[in-house]
C-alpha positions in Angstrom: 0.0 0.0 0.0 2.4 2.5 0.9 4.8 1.4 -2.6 1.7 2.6 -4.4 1.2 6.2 -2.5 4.7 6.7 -3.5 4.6 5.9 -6.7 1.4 7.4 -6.5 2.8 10.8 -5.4 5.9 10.8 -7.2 4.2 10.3 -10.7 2.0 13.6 -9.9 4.8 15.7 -8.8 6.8 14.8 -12.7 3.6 15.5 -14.4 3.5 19.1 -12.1 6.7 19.9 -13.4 6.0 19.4 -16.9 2.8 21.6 -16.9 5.1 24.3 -14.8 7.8 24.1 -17.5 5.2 24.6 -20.8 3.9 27.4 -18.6 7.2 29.3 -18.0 8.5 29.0 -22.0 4.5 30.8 -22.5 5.4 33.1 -20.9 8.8 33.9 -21.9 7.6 33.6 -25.3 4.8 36.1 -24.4 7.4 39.1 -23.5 9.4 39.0 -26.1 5.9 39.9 -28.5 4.1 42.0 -25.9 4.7 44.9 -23.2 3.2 46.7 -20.4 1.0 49.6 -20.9 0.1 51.7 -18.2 -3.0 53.8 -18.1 -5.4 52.4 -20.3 -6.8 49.1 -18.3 -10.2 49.1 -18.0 -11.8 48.4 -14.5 -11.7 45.0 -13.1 -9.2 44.4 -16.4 -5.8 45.3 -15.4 -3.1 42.3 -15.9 -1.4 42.3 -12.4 0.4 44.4 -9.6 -0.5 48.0 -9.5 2.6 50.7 -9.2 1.6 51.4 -5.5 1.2 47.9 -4.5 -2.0 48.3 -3.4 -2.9 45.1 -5.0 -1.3 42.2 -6.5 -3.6 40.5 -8.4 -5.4 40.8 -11.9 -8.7 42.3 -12.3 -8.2 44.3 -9.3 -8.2 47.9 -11.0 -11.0 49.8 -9.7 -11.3 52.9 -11.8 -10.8 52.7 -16.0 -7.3 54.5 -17.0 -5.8 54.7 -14.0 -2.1 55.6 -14.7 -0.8 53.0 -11.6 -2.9 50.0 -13.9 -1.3 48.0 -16.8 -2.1 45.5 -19.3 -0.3 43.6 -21.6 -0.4 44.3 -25.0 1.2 44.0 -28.7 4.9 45.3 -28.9 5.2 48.5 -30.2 1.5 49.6 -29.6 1.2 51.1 -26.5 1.8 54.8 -27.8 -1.3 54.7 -30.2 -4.0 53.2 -27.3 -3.1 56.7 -25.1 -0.5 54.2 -22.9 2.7 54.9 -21.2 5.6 52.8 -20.2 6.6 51.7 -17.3 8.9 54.7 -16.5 6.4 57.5 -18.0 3.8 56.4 -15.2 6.2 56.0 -12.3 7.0 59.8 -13.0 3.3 60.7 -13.9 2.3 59.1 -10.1 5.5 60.5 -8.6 4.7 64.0 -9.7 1.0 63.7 -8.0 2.5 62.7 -4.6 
C-alpha cells in the first residue's frame, strides 16, 4: 500500500513539473511579443500588480485609465492606445504625490 502512494505521489509531482515548464516558456515567449502599458486598463481588467502595490492580483483595477494599472499588450502599440511605459507612469504618479 504505501509502494503505491509513492509511486502514486511521485508520478503527480513529474507531471506538475512538466505543466510548470510549458507554462514558463508561454510566458517567456509572451514578453518578447508584448509589453506593459500603463493607463489604459479598464476596471476590473488590469493584468497584475499595480505601481503602488496596493494590490497584487489581476482584475483588481478599480477605476478605468488609472495611470498605476497595466495591461499587456502588442509590442510597439502602447503609444497609439493613449499608454505609457513603465517609466512614463512611475514619474506621472510621482509627480502627484
Amino acid at each position: 500500500m504505501q509502494t503505491k502512494q509513492i509511486l502514486s505521489s511521485a508520478l503527480a509531482a513529474a507531471l506538475s513539473l512538466g505543466l510548470a515548464q510549458t507554462a514558463s516558456a508561454h510566458d517567456a515567449k509572451d514578453t518578447k511579443t508584448k509589453e506593459k502599458c500603463y493607463g489604459i486598463a479598464k476596471a476590473g481588467q488590469n493584468d497584475c500588480a499595480n505601481l503602488s502595490g496596493s494590490h497584487s492580483c489581476a482584475g483588481l483595477a478599480k477605476a478605468d485609465a488609472s495611470t498605476e494599472e497595466w495591461i499587456y499588450v502588442d509590442k510597439g502599440s502602447c503609444k497609439g492606445k493613449g499608454g505609457l511605459s513603465a517609466d512614463e507612469a512611475k514619474a506621472k504618479v510621482k509627480g502627484k504625490k
